[in-house]
N, CA and C of each residue as an Amber inpcrd file, in Angstrom:
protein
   378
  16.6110000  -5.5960000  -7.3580000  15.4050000  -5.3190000  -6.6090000
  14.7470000  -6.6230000  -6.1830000  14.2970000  -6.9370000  -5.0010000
  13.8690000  -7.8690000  -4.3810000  12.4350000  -7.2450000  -4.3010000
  11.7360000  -8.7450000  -5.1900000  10.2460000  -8.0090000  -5.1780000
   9.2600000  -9.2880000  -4.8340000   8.2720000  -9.0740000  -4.2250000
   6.8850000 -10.3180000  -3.6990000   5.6870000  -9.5940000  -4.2620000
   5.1770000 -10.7410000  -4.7030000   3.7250000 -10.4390000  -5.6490000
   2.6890000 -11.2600000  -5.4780000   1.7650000 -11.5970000  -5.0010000
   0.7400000 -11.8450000  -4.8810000  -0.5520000 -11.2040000  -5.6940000
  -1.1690000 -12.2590000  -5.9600000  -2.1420000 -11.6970000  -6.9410000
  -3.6940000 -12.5400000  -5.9900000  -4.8100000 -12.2380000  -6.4230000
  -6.0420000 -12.8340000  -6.2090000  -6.9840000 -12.8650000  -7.2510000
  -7.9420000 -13.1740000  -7.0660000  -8.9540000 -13.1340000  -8.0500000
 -10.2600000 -13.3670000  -7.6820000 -11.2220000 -12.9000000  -7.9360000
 -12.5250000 -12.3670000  -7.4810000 -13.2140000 -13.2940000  -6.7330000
 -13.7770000 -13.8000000  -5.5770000 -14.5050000 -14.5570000  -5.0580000
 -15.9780000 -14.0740000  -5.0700000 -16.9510000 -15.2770000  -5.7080000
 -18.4100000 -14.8540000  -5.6430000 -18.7930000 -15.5560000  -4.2080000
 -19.3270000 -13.8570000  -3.5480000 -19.8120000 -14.2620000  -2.1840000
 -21.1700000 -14.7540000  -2.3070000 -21.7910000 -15.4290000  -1.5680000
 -22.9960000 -15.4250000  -1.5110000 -23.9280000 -14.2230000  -0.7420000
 -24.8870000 -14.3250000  -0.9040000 -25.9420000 -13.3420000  -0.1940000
 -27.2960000 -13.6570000  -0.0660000 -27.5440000 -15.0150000  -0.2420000
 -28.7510000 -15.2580000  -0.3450000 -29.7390000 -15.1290000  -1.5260000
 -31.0330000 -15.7830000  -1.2940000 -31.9840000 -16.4240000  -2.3840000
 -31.3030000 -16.5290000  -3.6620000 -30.2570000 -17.0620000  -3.2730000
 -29.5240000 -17.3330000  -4.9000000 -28.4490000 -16.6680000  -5.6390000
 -28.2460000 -15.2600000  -4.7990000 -27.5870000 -14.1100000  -5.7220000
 -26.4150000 -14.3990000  -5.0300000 -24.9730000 -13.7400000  -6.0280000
 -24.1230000 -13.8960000  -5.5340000 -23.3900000 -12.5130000  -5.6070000
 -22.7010000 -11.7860000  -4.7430000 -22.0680000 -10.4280000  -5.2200000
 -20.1710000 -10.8810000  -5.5670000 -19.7560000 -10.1380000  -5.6460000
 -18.1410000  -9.9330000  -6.0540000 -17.5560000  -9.0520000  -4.3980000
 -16.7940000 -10.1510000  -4.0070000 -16.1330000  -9.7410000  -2.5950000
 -14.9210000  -8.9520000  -3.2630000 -14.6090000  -7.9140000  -2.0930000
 -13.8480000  -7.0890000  -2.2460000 -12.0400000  -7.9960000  -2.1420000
 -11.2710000  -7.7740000  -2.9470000 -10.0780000  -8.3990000  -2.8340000
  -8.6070000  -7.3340000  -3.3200000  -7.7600000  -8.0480000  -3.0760000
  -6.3300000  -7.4050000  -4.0570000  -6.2600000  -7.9640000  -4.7570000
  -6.3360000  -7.0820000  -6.1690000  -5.9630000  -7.8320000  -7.5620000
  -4.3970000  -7.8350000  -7.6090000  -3.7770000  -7.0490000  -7.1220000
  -2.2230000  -7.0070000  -7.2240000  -1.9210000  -6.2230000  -6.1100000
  -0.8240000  -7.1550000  -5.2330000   0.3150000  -6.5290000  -4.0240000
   1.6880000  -6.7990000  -4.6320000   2.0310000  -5.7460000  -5.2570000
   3.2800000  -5.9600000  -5.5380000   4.3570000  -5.0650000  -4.9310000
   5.6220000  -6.2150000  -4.1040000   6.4260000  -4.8710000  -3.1330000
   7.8150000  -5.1130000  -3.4090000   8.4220000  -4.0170000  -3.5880000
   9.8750000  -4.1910000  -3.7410000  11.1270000  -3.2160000  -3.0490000
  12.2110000  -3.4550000  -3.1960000  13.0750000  -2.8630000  -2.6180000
  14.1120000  -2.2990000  -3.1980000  15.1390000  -1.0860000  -3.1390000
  15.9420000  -0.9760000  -4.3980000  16.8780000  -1.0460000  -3.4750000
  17.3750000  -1.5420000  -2.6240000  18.8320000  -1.8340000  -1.7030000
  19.0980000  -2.5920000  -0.5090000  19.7830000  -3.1160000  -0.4010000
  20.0030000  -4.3210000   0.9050000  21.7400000  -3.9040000   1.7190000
  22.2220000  -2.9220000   1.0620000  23.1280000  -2.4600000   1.6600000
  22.7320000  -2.1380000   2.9900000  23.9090000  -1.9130000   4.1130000
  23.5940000  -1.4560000   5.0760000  23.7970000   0.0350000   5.5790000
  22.8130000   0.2490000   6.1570000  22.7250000   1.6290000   6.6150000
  22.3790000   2.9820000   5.2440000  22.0920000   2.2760000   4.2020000
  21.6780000   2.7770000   2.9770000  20.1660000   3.4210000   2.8460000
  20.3580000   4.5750000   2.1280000  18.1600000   5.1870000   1.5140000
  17.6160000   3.5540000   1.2330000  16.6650000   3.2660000   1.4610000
  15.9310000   2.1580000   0.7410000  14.4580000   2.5110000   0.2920000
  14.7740000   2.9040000  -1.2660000  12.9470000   3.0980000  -1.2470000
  12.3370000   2.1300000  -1.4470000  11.5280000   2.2730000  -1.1750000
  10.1990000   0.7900000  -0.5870000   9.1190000   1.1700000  -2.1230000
   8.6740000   0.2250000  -2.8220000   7.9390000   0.8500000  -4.3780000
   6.9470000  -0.7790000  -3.6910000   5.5420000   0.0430000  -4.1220000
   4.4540000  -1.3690000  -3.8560000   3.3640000  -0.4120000  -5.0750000
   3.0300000  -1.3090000  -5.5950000   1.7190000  -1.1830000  -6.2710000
   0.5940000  -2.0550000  -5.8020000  -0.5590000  -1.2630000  -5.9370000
  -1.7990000  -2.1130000  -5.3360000  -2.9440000  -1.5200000  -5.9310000
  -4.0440000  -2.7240000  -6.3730000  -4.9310000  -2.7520000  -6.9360000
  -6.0850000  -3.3800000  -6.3540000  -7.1440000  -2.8910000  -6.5130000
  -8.2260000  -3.3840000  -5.8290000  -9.1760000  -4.2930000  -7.2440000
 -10.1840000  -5.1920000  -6.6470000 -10.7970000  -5.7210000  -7.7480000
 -12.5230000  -4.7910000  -7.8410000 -12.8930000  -3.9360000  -7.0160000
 -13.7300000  -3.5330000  -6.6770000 -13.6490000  -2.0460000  -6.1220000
 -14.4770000  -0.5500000  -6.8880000 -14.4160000   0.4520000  -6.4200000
 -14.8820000   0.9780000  -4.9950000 -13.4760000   1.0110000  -3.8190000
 -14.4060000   1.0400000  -2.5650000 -15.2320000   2.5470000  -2.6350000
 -15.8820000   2.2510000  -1.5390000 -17.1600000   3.2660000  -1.7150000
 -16.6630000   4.5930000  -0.3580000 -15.8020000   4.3010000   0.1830000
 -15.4330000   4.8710000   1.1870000 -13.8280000   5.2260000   1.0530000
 -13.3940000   6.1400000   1.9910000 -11.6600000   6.4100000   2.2830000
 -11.3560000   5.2140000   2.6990000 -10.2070000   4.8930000   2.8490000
  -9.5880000   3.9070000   3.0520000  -8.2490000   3.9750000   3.7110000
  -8.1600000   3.5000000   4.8410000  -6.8280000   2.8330000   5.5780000
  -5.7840000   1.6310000   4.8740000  -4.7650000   2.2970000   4.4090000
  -3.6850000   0.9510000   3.8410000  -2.6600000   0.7250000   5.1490000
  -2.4780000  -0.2750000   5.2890000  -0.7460000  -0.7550000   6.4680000
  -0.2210000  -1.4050000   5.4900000   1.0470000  -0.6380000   5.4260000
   2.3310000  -2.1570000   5.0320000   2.8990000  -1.7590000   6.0830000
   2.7840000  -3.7130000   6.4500000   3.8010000  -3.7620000   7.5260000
   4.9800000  -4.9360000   7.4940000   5.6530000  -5.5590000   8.3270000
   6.6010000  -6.0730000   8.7050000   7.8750000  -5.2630000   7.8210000
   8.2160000  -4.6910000   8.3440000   9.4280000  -3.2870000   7.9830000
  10.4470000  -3.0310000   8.9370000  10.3320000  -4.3980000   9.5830000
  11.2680000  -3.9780000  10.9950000  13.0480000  -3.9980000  11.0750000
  12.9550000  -3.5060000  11.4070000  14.5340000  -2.9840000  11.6320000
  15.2920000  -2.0420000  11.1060000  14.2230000  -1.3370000  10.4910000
  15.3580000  -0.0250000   9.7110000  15.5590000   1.2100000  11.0320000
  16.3080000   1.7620000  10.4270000  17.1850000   2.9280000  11.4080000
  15.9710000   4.2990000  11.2880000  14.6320000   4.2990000  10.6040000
  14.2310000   4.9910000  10.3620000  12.9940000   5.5650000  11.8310000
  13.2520000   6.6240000  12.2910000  12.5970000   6.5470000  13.7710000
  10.9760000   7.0630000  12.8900000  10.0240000   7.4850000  14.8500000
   8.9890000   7.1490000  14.1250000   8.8210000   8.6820000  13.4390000
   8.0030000   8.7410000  12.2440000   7.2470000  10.0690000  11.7950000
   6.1950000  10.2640000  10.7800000   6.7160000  11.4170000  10.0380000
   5.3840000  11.7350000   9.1830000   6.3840000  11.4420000   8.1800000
   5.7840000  10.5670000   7.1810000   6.9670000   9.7770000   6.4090000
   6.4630000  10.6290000   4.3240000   7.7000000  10.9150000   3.6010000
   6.5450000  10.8530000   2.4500000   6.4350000  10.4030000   1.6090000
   5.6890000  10.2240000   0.8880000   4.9890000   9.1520000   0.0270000
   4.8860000   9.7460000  -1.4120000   5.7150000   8.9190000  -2.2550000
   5.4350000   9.7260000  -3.8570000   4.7380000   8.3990000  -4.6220000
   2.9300000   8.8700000  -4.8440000   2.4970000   8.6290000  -5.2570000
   1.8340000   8.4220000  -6.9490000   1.2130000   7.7880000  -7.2510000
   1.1190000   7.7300000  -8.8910000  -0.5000000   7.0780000  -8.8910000
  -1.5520000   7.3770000  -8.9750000  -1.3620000   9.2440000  -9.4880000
  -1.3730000   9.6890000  -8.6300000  -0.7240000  11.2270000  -8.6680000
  -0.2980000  11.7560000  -7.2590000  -1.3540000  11.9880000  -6.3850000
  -1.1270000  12.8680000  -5.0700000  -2.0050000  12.6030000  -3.7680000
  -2.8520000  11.8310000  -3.4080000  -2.2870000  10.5800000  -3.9640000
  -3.3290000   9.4950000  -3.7650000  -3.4900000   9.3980000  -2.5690000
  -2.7830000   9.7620000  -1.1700000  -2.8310000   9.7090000  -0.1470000
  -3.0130000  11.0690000   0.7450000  -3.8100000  11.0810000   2.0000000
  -3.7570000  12.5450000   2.3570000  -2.1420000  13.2500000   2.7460000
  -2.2850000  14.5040000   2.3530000  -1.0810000  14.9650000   2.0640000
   0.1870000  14.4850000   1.5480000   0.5220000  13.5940000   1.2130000
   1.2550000  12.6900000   0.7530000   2.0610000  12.2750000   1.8490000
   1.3430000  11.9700000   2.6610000   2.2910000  11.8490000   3.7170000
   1.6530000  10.4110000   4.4410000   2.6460000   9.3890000   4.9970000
   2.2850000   8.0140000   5.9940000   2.5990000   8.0540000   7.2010000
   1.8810000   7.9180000   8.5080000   2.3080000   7.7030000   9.5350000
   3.5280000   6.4830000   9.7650000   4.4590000   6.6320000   9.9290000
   5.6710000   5.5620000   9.9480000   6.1140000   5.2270000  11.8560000
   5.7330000   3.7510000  12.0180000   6.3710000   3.5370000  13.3770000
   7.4760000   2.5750000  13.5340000   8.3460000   2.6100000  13.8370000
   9.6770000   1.9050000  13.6460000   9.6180000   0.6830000  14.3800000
   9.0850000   1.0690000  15.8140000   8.8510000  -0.4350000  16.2520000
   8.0110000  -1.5840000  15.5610000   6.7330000  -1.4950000  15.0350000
   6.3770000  -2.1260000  14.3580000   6.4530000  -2.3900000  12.7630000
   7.3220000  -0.8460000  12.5160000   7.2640000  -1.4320000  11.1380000
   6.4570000  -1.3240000  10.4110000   5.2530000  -0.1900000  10.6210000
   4.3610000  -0.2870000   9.2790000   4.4040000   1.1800000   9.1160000
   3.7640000   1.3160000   7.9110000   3.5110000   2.5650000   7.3210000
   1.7530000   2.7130000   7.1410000   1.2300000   3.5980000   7.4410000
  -0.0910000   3.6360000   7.6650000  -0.7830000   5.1480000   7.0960000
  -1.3170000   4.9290000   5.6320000  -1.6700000   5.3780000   4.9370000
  -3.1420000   5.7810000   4.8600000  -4.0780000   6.7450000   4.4610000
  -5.1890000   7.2960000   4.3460000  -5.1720000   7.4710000   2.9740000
  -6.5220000   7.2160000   2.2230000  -6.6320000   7.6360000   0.7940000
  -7.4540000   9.1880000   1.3360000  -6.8270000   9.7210000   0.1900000
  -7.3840000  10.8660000   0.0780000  -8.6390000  11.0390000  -0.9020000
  -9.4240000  12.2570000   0.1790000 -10.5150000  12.6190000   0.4650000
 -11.3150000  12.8180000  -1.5990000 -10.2870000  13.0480000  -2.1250000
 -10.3520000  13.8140000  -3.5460000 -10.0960000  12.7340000  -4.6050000
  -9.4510000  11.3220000  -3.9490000  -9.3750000  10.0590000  -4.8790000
 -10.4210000   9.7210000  -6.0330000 -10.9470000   9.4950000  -6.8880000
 -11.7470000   9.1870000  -7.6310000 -11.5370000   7.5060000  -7.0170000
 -12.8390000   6.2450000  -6.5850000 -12.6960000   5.5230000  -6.8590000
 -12.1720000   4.4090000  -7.7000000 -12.5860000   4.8690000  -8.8290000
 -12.3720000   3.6530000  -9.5810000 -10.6210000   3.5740000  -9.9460000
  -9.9440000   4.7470000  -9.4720000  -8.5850000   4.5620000  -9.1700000
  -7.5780000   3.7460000  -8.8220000  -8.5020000   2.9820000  -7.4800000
  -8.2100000   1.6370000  -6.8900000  -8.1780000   0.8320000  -7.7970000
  -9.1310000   0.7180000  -8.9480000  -9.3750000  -0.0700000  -9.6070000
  -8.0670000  -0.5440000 -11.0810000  -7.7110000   0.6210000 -11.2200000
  -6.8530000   1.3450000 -12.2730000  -5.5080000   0.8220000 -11.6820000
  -5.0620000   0.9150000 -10.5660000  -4.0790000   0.7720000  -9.1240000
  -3.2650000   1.7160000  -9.1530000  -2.7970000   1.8960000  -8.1760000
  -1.6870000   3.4280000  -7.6190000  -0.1780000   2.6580000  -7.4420000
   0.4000000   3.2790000  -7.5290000   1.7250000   2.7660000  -7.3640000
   2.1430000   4.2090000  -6.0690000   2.8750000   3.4290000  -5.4380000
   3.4610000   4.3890000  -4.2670000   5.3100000   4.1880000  -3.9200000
   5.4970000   5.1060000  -3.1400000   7.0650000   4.9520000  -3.3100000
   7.4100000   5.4840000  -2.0300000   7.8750000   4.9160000  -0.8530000
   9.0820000   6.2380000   0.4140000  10.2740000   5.4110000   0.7110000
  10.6270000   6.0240000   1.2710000  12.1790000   5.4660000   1.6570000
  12.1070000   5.3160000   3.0900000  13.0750000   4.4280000   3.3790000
  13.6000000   4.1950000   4.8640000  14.9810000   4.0870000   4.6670000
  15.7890000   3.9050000   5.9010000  16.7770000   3.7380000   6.0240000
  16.8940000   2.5490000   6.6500000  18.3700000   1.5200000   6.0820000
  18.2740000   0.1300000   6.2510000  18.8890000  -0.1540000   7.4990000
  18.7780000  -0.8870000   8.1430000  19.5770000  -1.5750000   9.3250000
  21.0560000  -1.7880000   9.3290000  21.7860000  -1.3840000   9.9830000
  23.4040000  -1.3400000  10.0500000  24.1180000  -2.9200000   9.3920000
């Protein structure tokens, strides 16, 4: 498995007369792959963590995904904990390559916080 990880750690923003708040960041992008064969399932596994409970739904992209054989659709997504996403399902576009995710409506915040692990497949490039 070929995996990239990036981590961050909390930046104190300022805000004036002195105070400082906690900017929103990724505590963990972690992405991996379980195949490099060609023309093979490839499930795509990323975990992600936020350092801060957003207060709103949320839009995720992973992108640069380009070149798989996978055309565009309603792609699905096996989540942890489950329906972390609406319907479990990602908008997938092949030309660009991303997968474009909605948190669902029923998420408990501090979830983000906890982090979700997610999982779909594509199909690899010839």
């Amino acid at each position: 498995k070929q995996k990239q990880k990036k981590s961050s750690h909390e930046q104190l923003v300022p805000v004036g007369n002195n105070h400082d708040v906690i900017g929103a960041n990724w505590m963990m992008k972690d992405i991996g792959q379980s195949s490099f064969e060609p023309r093979a399932i490839n499930t795509i596994s990323a975990s992600l963590q936020t350092n801060v409970d957003p207060q709103q739904e949320l839009e995720i992209v992973i992108s640069g995904l380009t070149g798989t054989l996978t055309p565009d659709c309603k792609l699905a997504v096996i989540t942890q904990p489950e329906n972390f996403f609406d319907g479990s399902v990602g908008l997938w576009g092949q030309t660009k390559g991303e997968l474009r995710l909605k948190s669902g409506a029923a998420v408990n915040s501090s979830e983000w916080t906890s982090g979700v692990i997610l999982r779909f497949n594509l199909t690899n490039p010839p």
